[in-house]
N, C-alpha and C positions, 0 to 999 in steps of 0.2 A: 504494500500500500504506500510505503514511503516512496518506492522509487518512480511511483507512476505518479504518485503526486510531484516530486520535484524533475521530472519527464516532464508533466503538463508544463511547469513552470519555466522549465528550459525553455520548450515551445513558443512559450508568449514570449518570453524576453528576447528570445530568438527573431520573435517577426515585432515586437517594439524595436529590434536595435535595425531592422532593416528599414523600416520606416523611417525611423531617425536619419538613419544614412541617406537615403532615397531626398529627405527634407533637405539635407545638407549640400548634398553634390549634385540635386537635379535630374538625376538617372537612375533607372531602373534596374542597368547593369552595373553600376560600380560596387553597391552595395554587394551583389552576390561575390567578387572579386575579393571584397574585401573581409569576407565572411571566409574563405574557402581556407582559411588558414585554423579554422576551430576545428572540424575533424583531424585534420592533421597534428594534432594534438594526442590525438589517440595512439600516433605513432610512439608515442612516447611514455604514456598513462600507462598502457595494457601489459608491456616490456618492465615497466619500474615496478608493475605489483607483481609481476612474477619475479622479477631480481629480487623482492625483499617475503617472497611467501606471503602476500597479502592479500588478501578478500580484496574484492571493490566493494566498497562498502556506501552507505550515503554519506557518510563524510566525506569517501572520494567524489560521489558524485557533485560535490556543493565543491571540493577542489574546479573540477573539469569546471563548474560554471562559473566560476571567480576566475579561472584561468582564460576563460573565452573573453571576459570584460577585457581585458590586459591585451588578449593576440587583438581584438577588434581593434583596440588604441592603436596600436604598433601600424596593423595595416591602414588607417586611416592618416596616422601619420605620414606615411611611405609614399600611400594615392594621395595626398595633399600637398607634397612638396612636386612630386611628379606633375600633378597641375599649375602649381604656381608656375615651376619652369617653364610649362607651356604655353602661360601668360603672357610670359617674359620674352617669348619667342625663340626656345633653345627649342628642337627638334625632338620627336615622341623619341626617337632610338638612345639619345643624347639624355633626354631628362630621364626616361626610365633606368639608363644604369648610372649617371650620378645619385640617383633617391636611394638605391643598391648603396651605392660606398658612404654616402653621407650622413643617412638616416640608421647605418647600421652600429653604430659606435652606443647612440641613446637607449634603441633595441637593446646590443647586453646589458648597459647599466642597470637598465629593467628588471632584465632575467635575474641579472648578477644578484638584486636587492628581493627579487623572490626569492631565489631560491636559498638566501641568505636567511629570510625571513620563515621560510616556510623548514628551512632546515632546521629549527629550533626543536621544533614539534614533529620532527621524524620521524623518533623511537616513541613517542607519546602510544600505548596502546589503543586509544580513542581514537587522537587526531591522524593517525601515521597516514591512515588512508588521503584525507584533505592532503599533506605534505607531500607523499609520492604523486597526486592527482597536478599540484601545483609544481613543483621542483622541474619533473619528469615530464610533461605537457608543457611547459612555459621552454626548456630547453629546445626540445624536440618541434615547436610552433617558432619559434624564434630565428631558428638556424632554417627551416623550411620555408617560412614565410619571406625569409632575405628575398629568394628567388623565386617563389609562387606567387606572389603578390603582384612584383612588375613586370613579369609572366606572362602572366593572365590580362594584366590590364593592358598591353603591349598587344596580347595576342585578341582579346575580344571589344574591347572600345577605344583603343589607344586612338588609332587615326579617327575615330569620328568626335570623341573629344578633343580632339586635336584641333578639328579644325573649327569647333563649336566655341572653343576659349579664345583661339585667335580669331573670329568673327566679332567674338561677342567684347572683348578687350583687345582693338587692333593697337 
């Protein structure tokens, strides 16, 4: 019963944070770009509970959705300077792998202070789940996100937002 209830509640927050995006950037596709980095997450979650013998538990699962707040930041960060550039009139190829070298340095600090944070409560037999859900999902969305992030938006709306920003701020 817990896990279907905080399931539903991933769901909403899930389509509140796409809406939000959607409000934010104007598109219908940037949001899903900038989402795709939250399963990817799981690359990372499902590998740490078996390295440490652990259940997934609902503490993990309330990790994985504390951990999805964080990757959404990161990738809106990454599509937001990739736009700016665009603005500015650097070239989609050009801004998408500057927002790669420039934006990735804030990314670790990020990780660096979760998994600093969440390494407290590691061995905690309560919390361990949340800690491997955050530590192990935040590394693993981090380092994948570098490159699926500007990826994606390179590969599915890079040129039409390209040429949407420089119309609209020539």
């Amino acid at each position: 019963e817990v896990f279907r209830d905080l399931g539903i509640a991933f769901g909403v927050v899930l389509i509140l944070i796409y809406f939000l995006v959607v409000g934010w950037f104007q598109s219908f596709l940037v949001p899903l770009t900038i989402m795709i980095p939250i399963p990817l997450s799981l690359i990372g979650i499902i590998p740490g509970h078996w390295m440490f013998g652990a259940f997934f538990t609902a503490t993990s699962m309330i990790g994985f959705i504390a951990g999805a707040g964080i990757i959404v930041r990161n990738s809106i960060i990454l599509v937001d300077f990739i736009e700016q550039r665009l603005r500015e009139g650097e070239n989609l190829h050009d801004a998408v792998v500057h927002a790669g070298q420039v934006r990735f340095r804030p990314m670790l600090l990020t990780a660096a202070a979760v998994v600093v944070g969440a390494g407290v409560i590691l061995f905690d037999p309560i919390f361990q789940g949340l800690a491997i859900s955050l530590i192990f999902g935040e590394v693993a969305a981090t380092l994948l996100s570098r490159f699926a992030v500007p990826l994606l938006y390179f590969l599915t709306v890079g040129k039409t937002r390209e040429r949407e920003l420089k119309t609209t701020n020539p």
